[in-house]
C-alpha positions in Angstrom: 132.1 148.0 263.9 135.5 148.4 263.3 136.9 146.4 266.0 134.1 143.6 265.7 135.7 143.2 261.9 139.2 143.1 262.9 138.4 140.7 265.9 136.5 138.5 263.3 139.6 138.9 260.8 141.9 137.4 263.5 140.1 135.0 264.6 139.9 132.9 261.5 143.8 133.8 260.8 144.2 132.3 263.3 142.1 129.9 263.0 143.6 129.2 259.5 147.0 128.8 261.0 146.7 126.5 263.3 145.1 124.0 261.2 145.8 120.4 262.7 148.0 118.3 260.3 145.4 115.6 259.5 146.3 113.6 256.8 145.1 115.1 253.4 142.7 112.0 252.2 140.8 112.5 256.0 140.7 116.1 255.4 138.5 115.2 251.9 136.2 112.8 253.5 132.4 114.5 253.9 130.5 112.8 256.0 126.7 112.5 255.5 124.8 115.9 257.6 121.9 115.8 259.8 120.1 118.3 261.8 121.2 118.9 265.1 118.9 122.2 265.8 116.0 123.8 264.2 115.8 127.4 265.0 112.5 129.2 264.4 111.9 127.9 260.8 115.4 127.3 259.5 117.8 124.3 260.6 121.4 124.5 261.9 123.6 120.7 260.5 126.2 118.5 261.9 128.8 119.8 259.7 128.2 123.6 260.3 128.6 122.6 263.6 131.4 120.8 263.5 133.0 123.4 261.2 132.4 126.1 263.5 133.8 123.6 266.6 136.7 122.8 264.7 138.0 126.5 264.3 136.8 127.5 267.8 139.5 124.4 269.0 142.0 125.0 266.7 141.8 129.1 268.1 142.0 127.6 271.6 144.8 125.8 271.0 147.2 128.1 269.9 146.4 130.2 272.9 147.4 127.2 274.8 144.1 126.4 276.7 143.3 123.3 278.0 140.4 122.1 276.2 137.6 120.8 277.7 136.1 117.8 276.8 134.7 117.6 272.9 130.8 117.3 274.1 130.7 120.3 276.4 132.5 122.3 273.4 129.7 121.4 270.9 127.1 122.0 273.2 128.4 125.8 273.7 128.9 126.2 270.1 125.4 125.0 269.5 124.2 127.9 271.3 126.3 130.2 270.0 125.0 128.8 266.6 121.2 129.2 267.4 122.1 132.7 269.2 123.5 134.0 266.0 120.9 132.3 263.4 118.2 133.9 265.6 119.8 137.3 264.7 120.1 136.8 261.3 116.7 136.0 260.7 115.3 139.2 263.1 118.3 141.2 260.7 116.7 139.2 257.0 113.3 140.3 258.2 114.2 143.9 259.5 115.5 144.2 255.3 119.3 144.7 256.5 121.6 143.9 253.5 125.4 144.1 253.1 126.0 145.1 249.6 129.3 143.4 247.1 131.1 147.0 247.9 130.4 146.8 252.0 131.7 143.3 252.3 134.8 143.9 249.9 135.4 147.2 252.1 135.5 145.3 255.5 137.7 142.3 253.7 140.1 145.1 252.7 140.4 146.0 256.4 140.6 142.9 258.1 143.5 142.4 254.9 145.1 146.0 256.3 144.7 144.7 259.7 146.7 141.5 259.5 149.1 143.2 257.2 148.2 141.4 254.4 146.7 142.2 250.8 143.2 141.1 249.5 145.2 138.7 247.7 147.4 137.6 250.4 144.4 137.4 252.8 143.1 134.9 250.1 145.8 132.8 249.6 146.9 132.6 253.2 143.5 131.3 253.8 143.4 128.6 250.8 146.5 127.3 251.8 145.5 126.6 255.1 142.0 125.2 254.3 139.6 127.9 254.8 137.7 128.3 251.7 137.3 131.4 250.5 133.4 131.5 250.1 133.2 130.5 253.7 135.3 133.4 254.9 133.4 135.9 252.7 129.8 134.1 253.8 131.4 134.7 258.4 132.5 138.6 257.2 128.9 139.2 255.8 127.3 137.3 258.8 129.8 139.6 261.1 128.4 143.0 259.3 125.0 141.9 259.2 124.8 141.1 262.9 126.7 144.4 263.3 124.6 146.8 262.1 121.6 145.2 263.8 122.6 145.4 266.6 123.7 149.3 265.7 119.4 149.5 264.9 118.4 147.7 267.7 120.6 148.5 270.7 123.4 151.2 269.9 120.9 154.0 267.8 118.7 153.8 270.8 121.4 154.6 273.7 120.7 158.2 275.0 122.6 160.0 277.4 121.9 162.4 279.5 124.1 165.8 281.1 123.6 164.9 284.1 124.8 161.2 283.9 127.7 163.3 282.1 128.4 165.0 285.2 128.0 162.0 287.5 130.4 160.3 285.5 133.2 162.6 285.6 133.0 162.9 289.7 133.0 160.0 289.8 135.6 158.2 287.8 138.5 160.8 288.6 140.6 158.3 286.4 138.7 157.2 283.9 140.9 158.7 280.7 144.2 157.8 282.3 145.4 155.9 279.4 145.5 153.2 282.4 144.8 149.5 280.2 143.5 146.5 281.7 143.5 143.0 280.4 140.3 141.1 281.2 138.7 137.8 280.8 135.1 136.6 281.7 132.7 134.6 282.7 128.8 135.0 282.0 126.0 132.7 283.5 123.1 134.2 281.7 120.1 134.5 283.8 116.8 134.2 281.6 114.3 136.7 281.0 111.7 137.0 284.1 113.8 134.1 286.0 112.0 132.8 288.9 113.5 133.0 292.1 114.0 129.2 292.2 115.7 129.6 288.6 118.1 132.1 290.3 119.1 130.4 293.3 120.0 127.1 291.3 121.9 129.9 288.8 123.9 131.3 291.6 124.8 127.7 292.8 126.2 127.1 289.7 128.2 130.5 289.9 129.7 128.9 293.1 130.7 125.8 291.3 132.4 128.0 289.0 133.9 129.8 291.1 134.9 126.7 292.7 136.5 125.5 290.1 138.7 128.8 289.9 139.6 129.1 292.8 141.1 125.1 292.6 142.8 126.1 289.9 141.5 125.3 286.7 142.3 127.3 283.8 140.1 130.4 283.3 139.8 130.1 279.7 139.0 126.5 279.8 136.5 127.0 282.1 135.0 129.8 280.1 134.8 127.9 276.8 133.1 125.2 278.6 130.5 127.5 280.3 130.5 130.8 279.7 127.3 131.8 278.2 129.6 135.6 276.5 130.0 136.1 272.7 133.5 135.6 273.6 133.5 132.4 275.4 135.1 130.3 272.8 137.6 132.7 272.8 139.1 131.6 276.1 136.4 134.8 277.9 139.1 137.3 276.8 137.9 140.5 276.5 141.4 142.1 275.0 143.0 145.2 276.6 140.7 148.1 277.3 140.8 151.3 279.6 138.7 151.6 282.5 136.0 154.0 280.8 136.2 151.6 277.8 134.9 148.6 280.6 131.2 147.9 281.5 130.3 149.6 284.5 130.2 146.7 286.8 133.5 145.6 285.3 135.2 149.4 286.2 133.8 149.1 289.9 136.0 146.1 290.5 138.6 145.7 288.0 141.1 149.1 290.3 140.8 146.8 293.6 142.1 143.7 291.5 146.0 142.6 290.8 147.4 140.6 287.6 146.1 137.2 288.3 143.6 138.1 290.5 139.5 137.1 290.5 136.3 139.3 291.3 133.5 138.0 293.5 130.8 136.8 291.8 129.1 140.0 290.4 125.1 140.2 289.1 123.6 142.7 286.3 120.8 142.5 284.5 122.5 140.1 282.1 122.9 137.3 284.9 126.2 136.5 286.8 129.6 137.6 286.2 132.8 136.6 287.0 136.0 138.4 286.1 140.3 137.7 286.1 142.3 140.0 285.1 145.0 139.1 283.5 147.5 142.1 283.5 147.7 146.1 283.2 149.5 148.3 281.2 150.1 152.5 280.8 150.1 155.1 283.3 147.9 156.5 286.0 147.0 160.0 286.0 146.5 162.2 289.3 142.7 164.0 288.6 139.6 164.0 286.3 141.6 166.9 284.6 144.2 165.3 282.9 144.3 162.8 280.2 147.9 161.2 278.5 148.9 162.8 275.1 151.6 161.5 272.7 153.9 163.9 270.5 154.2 162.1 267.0 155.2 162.4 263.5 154.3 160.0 260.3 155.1 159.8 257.2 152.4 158.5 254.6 152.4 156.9 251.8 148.8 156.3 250.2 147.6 153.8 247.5 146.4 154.9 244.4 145.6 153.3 240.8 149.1 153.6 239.8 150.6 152.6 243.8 149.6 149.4 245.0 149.4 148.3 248.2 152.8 146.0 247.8 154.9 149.2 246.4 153.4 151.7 248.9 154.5 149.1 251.5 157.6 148.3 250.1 158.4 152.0 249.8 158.4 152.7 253.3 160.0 149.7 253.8 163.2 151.1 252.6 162.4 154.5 254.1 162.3 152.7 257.4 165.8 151.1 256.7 167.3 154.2 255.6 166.0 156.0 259.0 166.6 153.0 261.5 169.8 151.9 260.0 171.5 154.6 257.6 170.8 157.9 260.1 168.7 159.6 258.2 166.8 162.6 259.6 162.7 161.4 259.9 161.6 164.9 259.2 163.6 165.7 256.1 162.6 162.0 254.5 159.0 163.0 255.9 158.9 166.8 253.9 160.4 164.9 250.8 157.9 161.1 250.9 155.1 161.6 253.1 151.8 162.4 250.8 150.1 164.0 253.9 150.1 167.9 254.1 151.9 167.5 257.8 155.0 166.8 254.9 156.0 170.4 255.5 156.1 170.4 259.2 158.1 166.8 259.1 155.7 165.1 259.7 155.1 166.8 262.7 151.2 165.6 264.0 151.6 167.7 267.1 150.1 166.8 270.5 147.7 163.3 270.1 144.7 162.4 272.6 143.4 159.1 272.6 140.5 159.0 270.1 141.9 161.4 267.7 143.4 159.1 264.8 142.1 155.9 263.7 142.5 152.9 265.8 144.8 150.9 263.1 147.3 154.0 263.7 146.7 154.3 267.3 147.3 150.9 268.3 150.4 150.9 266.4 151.4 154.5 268.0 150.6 153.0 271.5 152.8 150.3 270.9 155.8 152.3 270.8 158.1 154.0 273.4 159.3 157.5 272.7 162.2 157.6 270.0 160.9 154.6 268.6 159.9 154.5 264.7 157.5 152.0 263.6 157.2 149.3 260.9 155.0 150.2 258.2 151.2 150.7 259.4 148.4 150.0 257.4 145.3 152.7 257.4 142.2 153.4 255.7 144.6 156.4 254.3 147.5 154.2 253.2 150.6 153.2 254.4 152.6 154.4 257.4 155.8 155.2 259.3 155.2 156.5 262.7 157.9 158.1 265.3 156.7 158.8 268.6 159.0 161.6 270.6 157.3 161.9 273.8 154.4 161.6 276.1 152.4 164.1 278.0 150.2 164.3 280.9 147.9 167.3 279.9 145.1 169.3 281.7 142.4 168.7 279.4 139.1 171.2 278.4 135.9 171.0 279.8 134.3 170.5 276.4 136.5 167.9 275.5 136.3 166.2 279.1 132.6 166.2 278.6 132.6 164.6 275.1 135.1 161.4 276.1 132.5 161.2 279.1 129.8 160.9 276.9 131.4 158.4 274.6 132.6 156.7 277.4 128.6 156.2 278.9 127.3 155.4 275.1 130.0 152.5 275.0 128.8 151.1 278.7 125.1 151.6 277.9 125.6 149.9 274.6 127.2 146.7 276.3 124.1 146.1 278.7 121.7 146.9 276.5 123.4 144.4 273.9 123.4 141.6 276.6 119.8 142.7 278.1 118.7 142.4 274.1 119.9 138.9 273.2 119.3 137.4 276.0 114.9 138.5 275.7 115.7 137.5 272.0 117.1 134.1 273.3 113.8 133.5 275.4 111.8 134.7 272.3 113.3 132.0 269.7 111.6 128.7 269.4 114.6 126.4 269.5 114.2 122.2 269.3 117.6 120.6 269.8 118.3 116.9 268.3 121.7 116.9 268.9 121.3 114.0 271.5 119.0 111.8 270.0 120.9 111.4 266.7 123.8 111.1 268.3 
């Protein structure tokens, strides 16, 4: 959930900040709504349309995409729209709620994870023309579609020993701390296709691939016909490790280099196609090891009397003091840090992936060894991290088999996920009148 809240938090940041610089009177102007989709009982309007097409351009923008024409944008969006109203209505009806203190919890985060306060978040977000209600309304929609899909897909993932074992034999690299950095392409196939409906799906895969292959711009393509949650993100699917990957990704994604495409690939889902577009971290010789990193940290945490601003500003001037004055990290750790590793310096000991929370990892992965970071925002407060060294380490048999098992409930989960919404897709009574009004 985590990172679906943090992707979500970015996205309209950066959304926010790329706002185009149309004059202000034009920017006022409402024009009159219409329907453009009714979706089971409920409608979906022009202007929640074009609000939701306006951010998704303004996101692929700033990553520098070439956008495809307007049309073919609104038609994906619209899809994306009826996708996600169908959801919400299955989540209304299966009584799933997101209380004041859930939603204020997750806005905190996605505040922490664009190193901004509440209040910063808030303002950043006015200035730029996101109203706030709007923001809070996407963050509630976010949750609710997040925990069904926890009730519907992930709390019914089960995973057996032997698909344990299999696993391990045969992915002698899978927790290498090897990252790859993927974007892709869906053609969703429907539910019970006919073979006629497939063949005239995989002659569209071929155009696409076409298209590729003649050098069009991946992300382009994708946000034109990629039928992925992520498409209007360009198809990028972040950096991830190999065991973090869907299974058919992980088959291909060690014979490709940066730049590089797959064949066209099938699953349950429909047709897949994949670039990567870099890789990152080491490569460990046997299932046996796994990469560890020494580190230290000193915390700082908010309380009713510390804010967020002075615990920040705090280690602000720690940070200065250690990375410009020479001070020693340990002895300013033993006499700031609030956690109890204060008497050991600060001294965490030997890390594994998985073992602190992903806002400290990432930043903690982001360093080289000596380096000290800026201040870190956690769930636990506010942090200065120092990373000495890295390991390659021969890892337990228990603790092989539990990142297995994690590893399988996050692959299972994906498929299942795609397998779900697309039988919900077929299920949803959807009449379009974008065309005829327009």
């Amino acid at each position: 959930m985590k990172r679906l809240i943090f992707r979500l938090g970015f996205s309209l940041l950066a959304c926010a900040a790329g706002l185009s610089a149309l004059p202000a009177a034009a920017q006022r102007a409402v024009e009159a709504d219409r329907i453009v989709a009714v979706v089971n009982n409920e409608v979906i309007t022009a202007v929640q349309l074009r609000e939701r097409l306006d951010q998704a351009v303004r996101r692929l923008s700033r990553q520098g995409t070439e956008l495809p024409p307007r049309e073919v944008l609104e038609r994906q969006m619209l899809e994306r729209l009826i996708l996600e109203r169908a959801q919400l209505q299955l989540a209304r009806e299966s009584t799933i709620r997101v209380d004041e203190t859930m939603l204020e919890r997750s806005i905190q985060r996605i505040a922490d994870s664009n190193g901004l306060t509440p209040e910063g978040l808030r303002e950043a977000l006015t200035r730029d023309g996101i109203a706030w209600d709007r923001f809070r309304d996407e963050v509630r929609t976010e949750l609710m579609l997040t925990r069904l899909r926890e009730r519907e897909v992930d709390n019914r993932i089960v995973v057996t020993e032997a698909e344990v074992d299999n696993f391990i034999t045969t992915n002698p690299d899978a927790f290498s701390g090897r990252e790859y950095h993927l974007a892709h392409i869906l053609l969703r196939a429907p539910e019970g296709a006919s073979p006629a409906q497939l063949e005239a799906l995989a002659a569209r895969a071929q155009d696409v691939m076409g298209r590729l292959q003649g050098g069009e711009d991946f992300a382009s393509v994708a946000a034109a016909v990629s039928n992925a949650p992520d498409a209007m993100n360009g198809g990028d699917l972040g950096w991830r490790r190999r065991d973090a990957l869907p299974a058919l990704f992980a088959e291909v994604v060690g014979n490709l280099s940066p730049g590089q495409l797959s064949p066209i690939m099938r699953s349950a889902a429909g047709l897949h196609i994949v670039k990567l577009l870099d890789v990152r971290g080491g490569a460990l010789a046997g299932a046996d090891q796994v990469e560890q990193t020494r580190a230290s940290h000193i915390l700082v945490r908010t309380s009713e009397v510390l804010s967020d601003v002075e615990a920040e500003s705090r280690l602000r001037r720690l940070h200065e003091r250690i990375v410009r004055g020479g001070e020693d990290f340990a002895a300013l750790a033993r006499a700031h840090s609030d956690d109890l590793s204060a008497a050991k310096g600060g001294e965490l000991g030997w890390v594994y992936q998985g073992d602190t929370v992903p806002e400290f990892e990432r930043a903690m992965n982001a360093l080289a060894p000596g380096e000290i970071s800026e201040p870190v925002r956690s769930p636990f407060g506010w942090h200065l991290i120092k990373v000495h060294e890295r390991r390659v380490q021969d890892v337990t048999e228990e603790r092989k088999r539990a990142m297995a098992r994690a590893a399988l409930r996050q692959r299972k989960s994906e498929d299942a996920f795609e397998d779900w919404v697309r039988q919900l897709r077929d299920s949803t009574y959807v009449e379009y009148r974008l065309e005829e009004q327009e």
